[in-house]
Each structure stands twice: as structure tokens, then as C-alpha cells.
N, C-alpha and C positions, 0 to 999 in steps of 0.2 A: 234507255238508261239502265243501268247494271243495280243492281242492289245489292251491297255489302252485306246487313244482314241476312238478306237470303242464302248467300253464298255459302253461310256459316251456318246455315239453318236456325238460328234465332227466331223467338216468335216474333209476330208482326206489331205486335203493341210494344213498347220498352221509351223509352228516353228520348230526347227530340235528337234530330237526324243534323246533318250537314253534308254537304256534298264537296266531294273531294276529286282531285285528276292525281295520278302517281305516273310519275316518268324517272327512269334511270337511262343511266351509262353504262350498265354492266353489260358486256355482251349477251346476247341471247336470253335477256332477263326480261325484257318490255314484256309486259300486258296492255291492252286496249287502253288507248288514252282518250278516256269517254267518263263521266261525272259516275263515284261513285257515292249515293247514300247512305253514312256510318254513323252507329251512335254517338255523341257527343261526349260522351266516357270514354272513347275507346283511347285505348293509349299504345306504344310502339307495338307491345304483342301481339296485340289483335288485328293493326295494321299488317304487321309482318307475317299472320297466319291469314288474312286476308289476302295477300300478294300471290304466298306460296299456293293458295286453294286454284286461285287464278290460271297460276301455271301449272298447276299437275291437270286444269281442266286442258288444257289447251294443246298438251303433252299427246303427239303420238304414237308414242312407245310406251315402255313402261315411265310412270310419274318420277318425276327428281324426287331427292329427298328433302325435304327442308331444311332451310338457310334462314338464319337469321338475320334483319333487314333492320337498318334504322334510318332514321326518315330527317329530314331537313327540308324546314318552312322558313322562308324569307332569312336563309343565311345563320341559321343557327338549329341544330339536332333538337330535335322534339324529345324534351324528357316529362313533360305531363299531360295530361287529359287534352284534347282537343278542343272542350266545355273551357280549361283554366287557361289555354293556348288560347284562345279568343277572347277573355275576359281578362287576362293581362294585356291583350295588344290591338283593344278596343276594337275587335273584330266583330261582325255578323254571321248567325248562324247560317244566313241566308246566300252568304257568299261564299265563291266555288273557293276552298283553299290547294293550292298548288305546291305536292311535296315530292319531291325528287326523293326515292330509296335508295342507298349503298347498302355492302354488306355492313355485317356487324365486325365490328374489329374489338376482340376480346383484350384488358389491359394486361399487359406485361406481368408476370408475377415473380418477385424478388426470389432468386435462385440460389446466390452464394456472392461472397466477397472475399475476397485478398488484401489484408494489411501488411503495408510501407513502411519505410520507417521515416520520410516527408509527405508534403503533398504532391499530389497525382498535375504535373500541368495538363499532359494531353494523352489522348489512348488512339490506337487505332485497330479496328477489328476487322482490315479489311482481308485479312490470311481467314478468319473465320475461328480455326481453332487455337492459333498460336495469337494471342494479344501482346500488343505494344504499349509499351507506355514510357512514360519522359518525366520526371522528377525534380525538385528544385535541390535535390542532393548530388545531383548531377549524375544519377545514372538513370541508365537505359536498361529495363528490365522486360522478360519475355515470359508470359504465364501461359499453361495448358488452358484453357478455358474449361475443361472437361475437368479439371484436376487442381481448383484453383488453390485446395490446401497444400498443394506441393510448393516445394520452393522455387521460384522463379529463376532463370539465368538472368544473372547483371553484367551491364557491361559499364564501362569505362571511357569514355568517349574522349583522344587525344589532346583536351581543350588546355589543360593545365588542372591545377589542383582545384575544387570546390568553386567550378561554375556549373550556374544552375542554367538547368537545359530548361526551354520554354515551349520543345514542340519533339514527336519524332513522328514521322513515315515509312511503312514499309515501299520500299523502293517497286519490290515484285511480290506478285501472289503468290511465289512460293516460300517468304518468310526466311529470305538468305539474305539478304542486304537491307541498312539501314542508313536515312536520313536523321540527322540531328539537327534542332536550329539551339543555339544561349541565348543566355546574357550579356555575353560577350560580342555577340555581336555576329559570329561564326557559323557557319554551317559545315556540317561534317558528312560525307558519305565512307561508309566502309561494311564490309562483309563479315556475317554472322559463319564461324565454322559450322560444318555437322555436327562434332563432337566438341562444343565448346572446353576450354580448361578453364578452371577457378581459378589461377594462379599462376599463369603465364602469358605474353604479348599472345594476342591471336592476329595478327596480321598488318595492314597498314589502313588508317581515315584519311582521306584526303580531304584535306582544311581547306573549306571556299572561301575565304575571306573578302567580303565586301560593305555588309553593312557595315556603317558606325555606330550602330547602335543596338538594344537587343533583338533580336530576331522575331518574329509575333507570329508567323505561319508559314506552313511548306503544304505544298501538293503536288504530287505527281502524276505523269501521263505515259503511257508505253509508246515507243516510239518502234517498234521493231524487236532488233536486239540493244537499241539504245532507250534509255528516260530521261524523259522532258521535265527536268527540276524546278519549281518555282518556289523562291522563298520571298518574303516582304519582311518589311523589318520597321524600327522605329524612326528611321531616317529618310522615310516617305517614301523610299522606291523598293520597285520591286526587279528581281534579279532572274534570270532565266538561265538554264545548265544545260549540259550534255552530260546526262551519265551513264557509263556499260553498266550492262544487267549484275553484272557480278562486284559493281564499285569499285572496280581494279584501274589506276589510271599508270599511265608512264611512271617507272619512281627513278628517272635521272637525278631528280632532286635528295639529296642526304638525307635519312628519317632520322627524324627528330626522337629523342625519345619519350615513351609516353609517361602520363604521371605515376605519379606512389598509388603502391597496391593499396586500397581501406576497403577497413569492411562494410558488407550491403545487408541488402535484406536478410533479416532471420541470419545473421553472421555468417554467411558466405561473402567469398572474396572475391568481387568481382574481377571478370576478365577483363584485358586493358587492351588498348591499342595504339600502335604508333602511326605519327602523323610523317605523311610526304604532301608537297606540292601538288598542286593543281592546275589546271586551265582557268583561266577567267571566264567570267558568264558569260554565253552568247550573244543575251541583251539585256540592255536595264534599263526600264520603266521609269519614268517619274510622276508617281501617284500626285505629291506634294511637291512644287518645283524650288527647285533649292534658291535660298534667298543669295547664299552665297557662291559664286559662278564656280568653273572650274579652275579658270584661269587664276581669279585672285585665290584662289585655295589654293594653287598649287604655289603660288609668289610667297603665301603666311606657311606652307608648308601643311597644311590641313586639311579635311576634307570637305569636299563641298555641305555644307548648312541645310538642312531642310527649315524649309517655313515651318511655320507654329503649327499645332495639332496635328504632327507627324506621323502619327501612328497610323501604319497599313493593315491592311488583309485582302488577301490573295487568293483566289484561286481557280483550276482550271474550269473552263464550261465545256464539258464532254467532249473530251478528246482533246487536242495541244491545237485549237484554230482558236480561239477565244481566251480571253484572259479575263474574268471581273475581280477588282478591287475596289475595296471602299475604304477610309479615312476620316479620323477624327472631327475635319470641320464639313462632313458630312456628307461629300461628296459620293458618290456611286460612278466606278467606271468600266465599262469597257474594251477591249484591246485586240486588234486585229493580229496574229501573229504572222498570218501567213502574209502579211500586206509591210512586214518589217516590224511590228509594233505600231502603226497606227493608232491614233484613237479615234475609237467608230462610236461609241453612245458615252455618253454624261448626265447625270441627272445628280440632283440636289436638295439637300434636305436639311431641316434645323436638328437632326437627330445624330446623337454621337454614336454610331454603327463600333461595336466591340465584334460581330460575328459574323459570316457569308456563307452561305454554300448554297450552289449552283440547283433549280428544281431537276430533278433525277426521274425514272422510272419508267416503264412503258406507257409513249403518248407525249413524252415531256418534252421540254424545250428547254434544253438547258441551255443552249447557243443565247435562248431569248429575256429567262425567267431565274430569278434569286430570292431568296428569303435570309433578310438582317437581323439582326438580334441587336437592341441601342440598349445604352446607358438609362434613357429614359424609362424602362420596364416595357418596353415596347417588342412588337415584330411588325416585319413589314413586307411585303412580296412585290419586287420589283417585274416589271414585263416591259422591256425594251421596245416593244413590238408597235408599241403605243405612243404616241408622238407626246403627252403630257411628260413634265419635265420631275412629277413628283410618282410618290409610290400610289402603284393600282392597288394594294389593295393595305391597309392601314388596320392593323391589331394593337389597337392601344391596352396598357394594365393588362399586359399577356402573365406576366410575375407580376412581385410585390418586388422585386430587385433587379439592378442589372441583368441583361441576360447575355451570358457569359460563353453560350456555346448555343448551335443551332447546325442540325442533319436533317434533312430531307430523305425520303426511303429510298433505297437502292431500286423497288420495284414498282412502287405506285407512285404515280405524278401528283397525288392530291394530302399523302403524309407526308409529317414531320416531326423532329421530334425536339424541345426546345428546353436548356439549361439554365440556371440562373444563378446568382449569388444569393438566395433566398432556399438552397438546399433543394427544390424543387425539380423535378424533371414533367415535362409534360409533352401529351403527343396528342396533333392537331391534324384536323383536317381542312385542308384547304377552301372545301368547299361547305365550311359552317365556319368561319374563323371569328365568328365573335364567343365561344369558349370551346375550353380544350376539351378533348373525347375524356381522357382522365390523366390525374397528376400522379408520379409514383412515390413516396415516401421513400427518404433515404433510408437505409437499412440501420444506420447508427440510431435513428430518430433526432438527431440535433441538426437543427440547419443551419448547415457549415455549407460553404461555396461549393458549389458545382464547374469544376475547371473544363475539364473535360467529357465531349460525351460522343457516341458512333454505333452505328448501325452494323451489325455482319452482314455478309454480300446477300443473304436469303432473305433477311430484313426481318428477323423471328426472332434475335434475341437484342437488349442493348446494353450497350457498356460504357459504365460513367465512373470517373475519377474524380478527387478536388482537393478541399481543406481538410477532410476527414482521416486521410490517407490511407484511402480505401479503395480498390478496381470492385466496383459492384456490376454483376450481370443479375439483365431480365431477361426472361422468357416470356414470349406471347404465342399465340395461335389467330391464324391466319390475318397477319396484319400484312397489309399491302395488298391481301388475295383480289384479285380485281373480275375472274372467275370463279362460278359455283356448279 
């Protein structure tokens, strides 16, 4: 048996003992999984210079530097004494307790923000430095990240006069083409110039028209020199695209012209665009099956009906083979792409799902695993892999509200980072999920909706829009880092 104290040179008399076993994930980090004896004071620090002492004994070379390590017992982060950690949870000093260590992932710290002149629906940061975002004034604005007091490029999206967008996507990482979804119903692809004008058509949108209803999310996947578009909408299905990289389609069809110049943010004039014709979608999904067929919709002249609690969300599971959406009356699904649209898994649930996105990061399964954000103030991490029909793993009271947005890291399979209507932003670790690592304060201090929120590809900073009408970035240090 190892002694802790000794390890640290402590003297031999002090405070009553407990024996403890420490095991991680992190590469090349294990020490002996053998009981260690530590005072019953001792809290993460001492833990965590107990680990590092371990390994720089055991180091052939020159000793690593120290990492800071935080510790999770029976599915929640040890944030007190080991004495208060077993006198809350009617433990024995006498029993071994079993704590797995990850790194420390330091909280985000508010960097800077950009004001709207609406609210934020959606952002997306996945160019890194160039941000996206979609507004319910109906433009589509582009911020330096680097530079967020500058004035943003606004665009115009060919929908018509004062529809409010509910979603945008960068089509490619290089920040040249854009998806748009409405209120209308509408999804738009078209291309961002180099040299954008404030005040002239920049090019053509190609109008997808298919939903009836508003649009609720897009995401895309690289196909090559093509993208694999998916939008869902309020009309319970979900819609699949073909689009070139540069959003250029045939324009045999007449363009239309696009709306009236007004003005955008900080009184710049947004750039506009005209719409042409489309292709129809490759395939469409039916999350929610419509109550009214196609046939008798075509006889009334209308379009087929989705059933009650129609509202979708869509999106892809790493790479264009998988499809997950989920829906109002709770449903959670699945979709084989390569198999025609199939449906491969289903599960079910009394929780009204507002949010999806696919688990991400080195080690992940995104083919297999998702995390929901309901109505209820809940989250929830689905794993397909598992023959139970409900969610493995159940985050009840994650907000005090709605939770309105939810991203997974780009790099680690066990973060998240989870939005709410209660102004909140919070990031979780998968593997303590009965509380968050920490909540971020909105930069305004009022807690106003949180609409939108995303991860940059390095997983270091995040960016959230909403009620406030505000694009706020955080900065973190080494969140995701899964090596030390």
C-alpha cells in the first residue's frame, strides 16, 4: 500500500486517513491502481499534487510539469473535503473511495461582444475567425472575431421584404458561401463575394423551397466538391440537398429580383441578393408523418399536413451516413442515408427536445450518441448502441429554463456546452453530469434568452447570441485538452 502522505512528506500524525484508488482516461497519465492513504481534509489540490508527485516519480526522463487534475466520485466533480464528501453521502472512512481524474478545464472568460440591432437566432463559428450569425431582422451578418468592434458585413438574403431568418450555416470552412433557413418557410444557398458592396446585388440565392412552415435547423456535411444540406422545419420533415461548394446552381430559370436596400447594423446597407431556381431536395424525411396524405393534398390544392407537435431538428452524425432528429412529441430518430433514408433507431420520450447535436471529439461516436436539450430544463445523452428504448443517461434541472441551444466540443467526446432561456450558458462534463463544471454570465447581466450558441473548430473559444442582441465570445484554456 502507497501512502499519500508520505508521498508529500507530511508528518505521520495529522487527521484520520481514508483510502482511496485513482484511475483516468488520459493517455499516458495512469499511476498504480493500488489504495491510497490520504487525509480526510484533503481536497482537489492535494489530490491533484498527489497524482503529479506519482508521476514525476515514475518519469524516466526528465519529470513532466504539473497539470492540474480534477477528480469525480460516483458521477459528480469533487468540489469539497473528502471528510464533507462522505459526511454528505453517508459514507465510511473505512471504505476504499474510487475517483477517476481528468484534466482541469479552466472556465471560459468573457472576451468581447457585438451589438445588433434584433435578436441573435443562430451563430456559427465553425470558419473560426469569421462568425455567422442569422437574425430575426432578416439579415445575415459576418463579424472578424478578432475585431468584434468593427462593423460586420450584412447581407440580404432574397426571401422578400422583413422575413425573419431562424438559422444560418457556413456551407465551407473557407467562409464563401452561405445557408439560410425563415420564417417563411425557405432555405436559401448563395455565395458571400471577396469584396462584398454595401450597396449593390452581389450575386444569385437559390430559393429551396419546401417546407410549409418555418424552418427550425440546417447542417451541413462535405461531400467532395459537393454539400450535403439538411434542413428540418416546422412541418415535421426533414429535407436533404445537393449543393456546389460555391452555391452557384444552373440559372436557366429568370432571377427574380431581390428586395429593397434597408439599412443594417450600425447603418450600413446591406448587400442584397437575387434569387434563381433550384433543384428539389434529394430526399425528404418524415420525422412527424403527415396526417394529411399527399394525394388528398394535392385534390384540396395544399400541402400535405404534418401531425401535431411538428416541430423538427435535424442533424448530421459525422459525416452524411446518419441522419438524428428529434420532435416535439418526443420522439428521438435515426436515419440511414446510405440505405435511401431508412429508419435504423427510434427511441422515445415524455420530453419536449427544442435542441440535438451529435457527441463529437476524439474517441466519439457520433454514428451512435447525442445530447438534447427539452422544454422541461433538462438534458439528456442519448446512445443508440443500447437496446433500452429511453435516454442512458438523464440530466434533470440542468437550467432553471428551457434549454434552447446545446454543442458538444469539437475535440473531446466527454464536453458540452448547454444554453438556455434563463440567460445562462453552461459547460458539462459528460462524465460528472449531475452538475455543470461552470455557468458563464451573460456579459449584459440580464437574463435574456440564450438563442444561439457554438464552439470554434479548436474548441477554445465560445460564441452565443439571443434576446439581448448581442454576438458574445469566451475564451478558455485548455478545454477539450485530453493530453498533458
Amino acid at each position: 500500500m502507497q501512502d499519500g502522505d508520505a508521498a508529500l512528506g507530511a508528518p505521520a500524525a495529522g487527521p484520520a486517513t481514508v483510502p482511496i484508488r485513482l484511475r483516468t482516461s488520459l493517455p499516458g497519465c495512469s499511476i498504480p491502481y493500488v489504495p491510497y492513504m490520504v487525509p480526510v481534509t484533503w481536497r482537489r489540490s492535494q489530490l491533484s499534487t498527489l497524482v503529479n508527485k506519482v508521476l514525476a516519480t515514475a518519469a524516466t526522463g526528465e519529470a513532466p510539469a504539473p497539470v492540474p487534475f480534477d477528480f469525480i466520485v460516483n458521477g459528480e466533480l469533487l468540489r469539497t473535503s473528502l471528510e464533507e464528501y462522505l459526511a454528505a453521502n453517508a459514507g465510511s472512512a473505512e471504505t476504499t473511495l474510487e475517483l477517476e481524474y481528468i484534466r482541469s478545464t479552466l472556465p471560459p472568460a468573457f472576451r468581447d461582444a457585438a451589438r445588433q440591432d434584433d435578436w441573435v437566432a443562430s451563430v456559427d463559428a465553425a470558419c473560426g475567425d469569421s462568425l455567422l450569425t442569422a437574425s430575426y431582422d432578416g439579415l445575415v451578418r459576418v463579424y472578424d472575431a478578432a475585431h468584434l468592434a468593427a462593423e460586420p458585413t450584412a447581407y440580404l438574403p432574397a426571401y422578400g421584404e422583413h422575413v425573419s431568418l431562424t438559422c444560418a450555416r457556413w456551407l465551407t470552412p473557407r467562409g464563401d458561401a452561405v445557408a439560410t433557413g425563415s420564417m417563411d418557410g425557405t432555405v436559401a444557398v448563395w455565395r458571400c463575394p471577396d469584396a462584398p458592396s454595401k450597396s449593390v446585388p452581389v450575386g444569385t440565392a437559390a430559393l429551396l423551397p419546401h417546407h410549409g412552415a418555418p424552418v427550425s435547423s440546417l447542417d451541413v456535411a462535405p461531400q467532395g466538391d459537393r454539400v450535403a444540406l439538411l434542413s428540418a422545419g416546422w412541418d415535421g420533415t426533414i429535407a436533404l440537398w445537393d449543393v456546389p461548394h460555391d452555391a452557384r446552381f444552373p440559372t436557366q430559370a429568370a432571377a427574380a429580383a431581390g428586395p429593397k436596400k434597408r439599412r443594417g447594423a450600425q447603418g450600413a446597407v446591406p448587400a442584397r441578393t437575387e434569387a434563381v431556381a433550384a433543384p428539389p431536395p434529394t430526399m425528404v424525411l418524415h420525422h412527424v408523418p403527415a396526417t394529411l396524405g399527399a394525394s388528398a393534398a394535392r385534390a384540396l390544392g395544399t400541402a400535405p399536413a404534418p401531425g401535431a407537435n411538428a416541430r423538427t431538428i435535424a442533424a448530421w452524425g459525422h459525416g452524411d451516413e446518419r441522419i438524428w432528429s428529434a420532435a416535439w412529441d418526443g420522439s428521438v430518430k435515426g436515419w440511414d442515408v446510405r440505405a435511401g433514408g431508412a429508419l435504423q433507431a427510434h427511441k422515445a420520450s415524455d420530453k419536449v427536445p427544442l435542441c440535438l447535436d451529435p457527441v463529437r471529439g476524439a474517441g466519439a461516436a457520433g454514428l451512435h450518441e447525442l445530447v438534447t436539450g427539452h422544454m422541461d430544463h433538462s438534458l439528456a445523452l442519448y446512445d443508440f448502441r443500447e437496446a433500452v428504448t429511453n435516454t442512458a443517461l438523464a440530466m434533470a434541472h440542468a437550467h432553471a429554463a428551457p434549454v434552447s441551444a446545446v454543442r458538444t466540443h469539437p475535440t473531446s467526446a466527454h464536453l458540452l456546452a448547454s444554453a438556455a432561456y434563463d440567460g445562462r450558458i453552461q459547460v458539462w462534463d459528460l462524465r460528472s453530469p449531475k452538475q455543470a463544471l461552470f455557468a458563464l454570465a451573460p456579459p449584459s447581466g440580464a437574463r435574456t434568452k440564450v438563442l444561439g450558441l457554438d464552439w470554434t473548430p479548436a474548441g477554445d473559444r465560445l460564441v452565443a447570441g439571443g434576446e439581448d442582441c448581442r454576438v458574445s465570445v469566451y475564451e478558455g484554456q485548455a478545454a477539450g485538452a485530453d493530453r498533458v
